[in-house]
N, C-alpha and C positions, 0 to 999 in steps of 0.2 A: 250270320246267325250268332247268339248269344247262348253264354254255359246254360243259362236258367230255360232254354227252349230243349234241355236235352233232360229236364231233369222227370221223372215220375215218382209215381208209390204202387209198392208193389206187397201183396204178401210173403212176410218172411216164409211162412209154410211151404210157400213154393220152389225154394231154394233146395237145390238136390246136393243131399249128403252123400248120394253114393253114386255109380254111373249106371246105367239099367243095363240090367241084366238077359239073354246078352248085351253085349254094346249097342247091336244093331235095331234092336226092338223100340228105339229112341223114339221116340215122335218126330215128326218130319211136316214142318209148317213150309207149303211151297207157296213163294211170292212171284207174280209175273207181273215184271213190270211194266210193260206195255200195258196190258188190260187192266190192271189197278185188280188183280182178282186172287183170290188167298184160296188154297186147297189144304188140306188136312190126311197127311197120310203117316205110315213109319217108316226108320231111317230106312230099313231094308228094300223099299219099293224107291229107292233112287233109282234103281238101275233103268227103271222107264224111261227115266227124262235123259238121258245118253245114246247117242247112236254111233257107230262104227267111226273113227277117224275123231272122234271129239278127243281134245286135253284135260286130265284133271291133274295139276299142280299140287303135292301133298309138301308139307316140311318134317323134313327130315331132322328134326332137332332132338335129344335126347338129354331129357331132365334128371338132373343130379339131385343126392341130397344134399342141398345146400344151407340148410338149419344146423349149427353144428352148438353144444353147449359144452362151456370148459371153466377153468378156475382162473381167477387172477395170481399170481405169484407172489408170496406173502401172507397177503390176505385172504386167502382162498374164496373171493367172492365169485359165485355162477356168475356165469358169463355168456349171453346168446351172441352167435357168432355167424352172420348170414354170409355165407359169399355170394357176392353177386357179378363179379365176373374174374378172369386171371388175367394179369395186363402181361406178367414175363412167365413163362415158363420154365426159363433158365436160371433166373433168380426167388422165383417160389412167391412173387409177389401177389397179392389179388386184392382187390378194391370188395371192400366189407362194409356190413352195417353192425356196430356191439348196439347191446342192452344189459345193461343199462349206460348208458354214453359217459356221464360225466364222472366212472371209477376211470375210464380207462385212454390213459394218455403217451404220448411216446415215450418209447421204452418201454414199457411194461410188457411181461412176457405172460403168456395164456397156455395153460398144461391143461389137456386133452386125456378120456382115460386110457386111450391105447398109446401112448407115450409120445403121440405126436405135440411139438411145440409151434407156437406161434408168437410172433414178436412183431407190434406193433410200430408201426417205423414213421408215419404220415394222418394228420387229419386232414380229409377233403371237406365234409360238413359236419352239420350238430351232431348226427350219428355215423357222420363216414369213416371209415379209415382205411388205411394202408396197412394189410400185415405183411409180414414173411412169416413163411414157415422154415423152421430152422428142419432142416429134414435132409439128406447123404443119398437117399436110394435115385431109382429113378421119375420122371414125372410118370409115368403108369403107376409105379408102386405108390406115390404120394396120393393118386386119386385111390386105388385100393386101402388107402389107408382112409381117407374121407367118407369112402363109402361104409368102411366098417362102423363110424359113429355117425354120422350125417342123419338127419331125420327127412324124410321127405315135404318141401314148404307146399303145401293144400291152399289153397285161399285163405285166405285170413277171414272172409264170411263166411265159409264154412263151419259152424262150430261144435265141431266134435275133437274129440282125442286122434291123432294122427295115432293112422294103425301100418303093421307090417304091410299088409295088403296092399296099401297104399303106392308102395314103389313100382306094383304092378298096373294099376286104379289109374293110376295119374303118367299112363304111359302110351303112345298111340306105337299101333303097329310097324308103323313106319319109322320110329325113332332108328337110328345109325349114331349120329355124330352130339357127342357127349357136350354139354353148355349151356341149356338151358334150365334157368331156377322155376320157371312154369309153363305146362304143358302146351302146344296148340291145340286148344282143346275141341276144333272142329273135326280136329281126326281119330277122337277118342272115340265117338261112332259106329269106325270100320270094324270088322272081323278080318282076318285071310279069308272067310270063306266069299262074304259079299266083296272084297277086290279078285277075287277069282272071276266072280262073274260080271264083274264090269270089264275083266279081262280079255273074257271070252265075247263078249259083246264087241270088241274091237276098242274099247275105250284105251287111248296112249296115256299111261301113269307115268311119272314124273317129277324130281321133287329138287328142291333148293334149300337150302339151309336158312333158318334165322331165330338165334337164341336167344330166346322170348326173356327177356331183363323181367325184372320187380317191377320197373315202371309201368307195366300192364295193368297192374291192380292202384294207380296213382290217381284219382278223379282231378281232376280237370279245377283249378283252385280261381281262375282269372275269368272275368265277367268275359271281357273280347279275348276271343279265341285266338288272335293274331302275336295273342302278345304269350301264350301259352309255348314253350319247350320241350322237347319229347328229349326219353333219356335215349340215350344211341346205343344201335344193339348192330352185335355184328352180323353178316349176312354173307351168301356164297351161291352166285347162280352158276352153275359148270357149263359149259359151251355145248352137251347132247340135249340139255334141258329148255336154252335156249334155242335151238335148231327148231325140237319140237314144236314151241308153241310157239316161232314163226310161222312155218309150217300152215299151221292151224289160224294163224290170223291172215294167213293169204287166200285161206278158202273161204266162201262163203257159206259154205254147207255146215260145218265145225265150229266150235265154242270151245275156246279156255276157262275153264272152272279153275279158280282160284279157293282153295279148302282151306280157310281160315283167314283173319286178317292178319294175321303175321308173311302169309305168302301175298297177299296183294299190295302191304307195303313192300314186302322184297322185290317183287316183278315191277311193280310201279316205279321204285327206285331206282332202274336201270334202263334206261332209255337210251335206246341210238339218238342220232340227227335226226333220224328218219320214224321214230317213234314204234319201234321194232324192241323186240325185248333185246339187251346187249349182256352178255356174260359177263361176270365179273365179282369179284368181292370185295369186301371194304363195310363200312357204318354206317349206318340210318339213321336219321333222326325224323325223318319223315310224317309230317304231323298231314291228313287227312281229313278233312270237314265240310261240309257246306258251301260254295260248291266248289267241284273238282272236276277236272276233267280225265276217267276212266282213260287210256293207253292202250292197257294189255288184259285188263281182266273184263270178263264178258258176264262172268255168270260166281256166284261166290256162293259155298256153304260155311255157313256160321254157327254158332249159339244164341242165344238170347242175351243178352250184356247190362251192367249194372248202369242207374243213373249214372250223368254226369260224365262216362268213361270215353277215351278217344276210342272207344273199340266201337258204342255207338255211331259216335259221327261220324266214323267211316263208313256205318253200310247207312247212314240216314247221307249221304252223300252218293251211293250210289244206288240208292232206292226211292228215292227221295221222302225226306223230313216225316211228312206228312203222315203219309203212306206209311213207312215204318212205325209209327208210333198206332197209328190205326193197326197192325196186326200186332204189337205188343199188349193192346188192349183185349183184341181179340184172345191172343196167347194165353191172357192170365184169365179170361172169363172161365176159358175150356181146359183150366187146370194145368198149362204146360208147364214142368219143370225148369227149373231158371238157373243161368252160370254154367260157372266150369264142366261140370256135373250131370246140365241137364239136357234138354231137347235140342232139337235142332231147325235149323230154316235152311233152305235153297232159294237164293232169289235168281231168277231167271231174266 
């Protein structure tokens, strides 16, 4: 398939600024694919389509504020300062994007209003670079100091003012492990109270790490898909996580739900010989399209996704093409809210 088969139009209006309130009140587009047949219910009525012994896979990621704005030294010019990941710990290094790119060159130092400093050491690209932060405490104290100016990064198509709220907004229940610049946003849905009762249902919760990079929000630049690049983001399946959802691919009765596509490139990405999910961590660059052949994931809850995006051709690869774009059409007739933000699908 080619980029220009993934592209549509959509109304901006449909684009959700906020997440609905509760979480779980989302709308909930259920696709089954075998029957080609599309139901219309809310997020909170999942717990139907689940029975005793079934897997649901969540990530476990937790999004930082990685917006950070400071001065150049000297010249006092603002300076946007994205982190988008930390390569040493030990050395305070992290792989960044400035804005505006062409003030800021190696050497230059960047003052922070809480006193923290940063010193540019490397260009990777037109905006990348390499800082250090010149900083004595510990790497916990460093991220608390991060966190005290850090702005929360929202989509960039979202357009409103980033609010406080936001760090709460743009946070799923499941977050543990700190590393992510944006949400998995098909777990922004859950409440505690609706994972209670998928609980009590017998449904095995379960989760893997994978710190969802920038490159989420990057549309897809290259006509053949083959020649396109994913940024590599890191990942961590633990060996109880894997147990389970063998477990569940040896019965026939049980289905692994994969809750977002950052968990089905992470379980995709770890394959035995044997096509068994294998524990492990390590990088992904795992790009996902047209066609694939599914592994480990049986059933996936999503969001609705921008043109163009690999987060598209991943569930149009395992829903097929068609089909998806037929309930996207459908989605926007009957108003559903769109992105990070907005409604939800279960394709079965």
């Amino acid at each position: 398939m080619k980029l220009s088969d993934f592209l549509y139009e959509y109304p901006h209006e449909l684009i959700a600024k906020y997440p609905a309130e509760p979480r779980d009140s989302a709308r909930l587009m259920v696709l089954d694919r075998k029957n080609r047949t599309i139901e219309h219910r809310t997020f909170s009525d999942i717990v139907d389509y689940f029975r005793e012994g079934d897997v649901m896979v969540v990530n476990n990621t937790k999004v930082f504020p990685a917006r950070l704005f400071g001065n150049k030294e000297k010249t006092g010019a603002r300076i946007e300062v994205f982190l988008l990941r930390e390569l040493n710990p030990e050395s305070r290094l992290w792989d960044v994007i400035v804005d505006p790119a062409r003030k800021i060159r190696i050497g230059n130092k960047l003052y922070f209003r809480n006193g923290l400093i940063a010193e540019v050491i490397d260009n990777t690209t037109s905006r990348g670079r390499t800082i250090r932060f010149v900083f004595e405490g510990t790497n916990e104290e460093l991220y608390e100091k991060i966190d005290e100016i850090g702005e929360t990064p929202i989509p960039p198509y979202i357009k409103r003012d980033v609010e406080e709220a936001d760090r709460e907004r743009y946070q799923t229940i499941f977050a543990e492990r700190r590393g992510a610049v944006a949400a998995p946003t098909a777990g922004l849905h859950f409440t505690p109270e609706l994972q209670q009762k998928l609980v009590d249902k017998g449904v095995r919760m379960t989760s893997v790490t994978l710190h969802v990079g920038l490159g989420t929000f990057r549309p897809v630049e290259v006509e053949d898909l083959t020649k396109h690049r994913m940024d590599s983001e890191f990942y961590d399946i633990p060996p109880p996580t894997a147990k389970v959802v063998n477990e569940a691919l040896r019965s026939p009765d049980h289905h692994v739900t994969a809750v977002g596509t950052t968990v089905v490139r992470a379980i995709e990405s770890s394959l035995s010989a044997s096509y068994t999910l294998k524990a492990n961590r390590g990088w992904t660059d795992k790009f996902i399209y047209p066609p694939y052949e599914f592994h480990i994931t049986e059933r996936i809850i999503t969001n609705f996704h921008m043109p163009r995006s690999t987060l598209l051709m991943l569930v149009s690869a395992f829903a097929d093409h068609d089909f998806i774009m037929e309930a996207y059409r459908e989605a926007m007739d009957k108003g559903y809210r769109l992105f990070s933000f907005g409604d939800a699908m279960l394709i079965t």
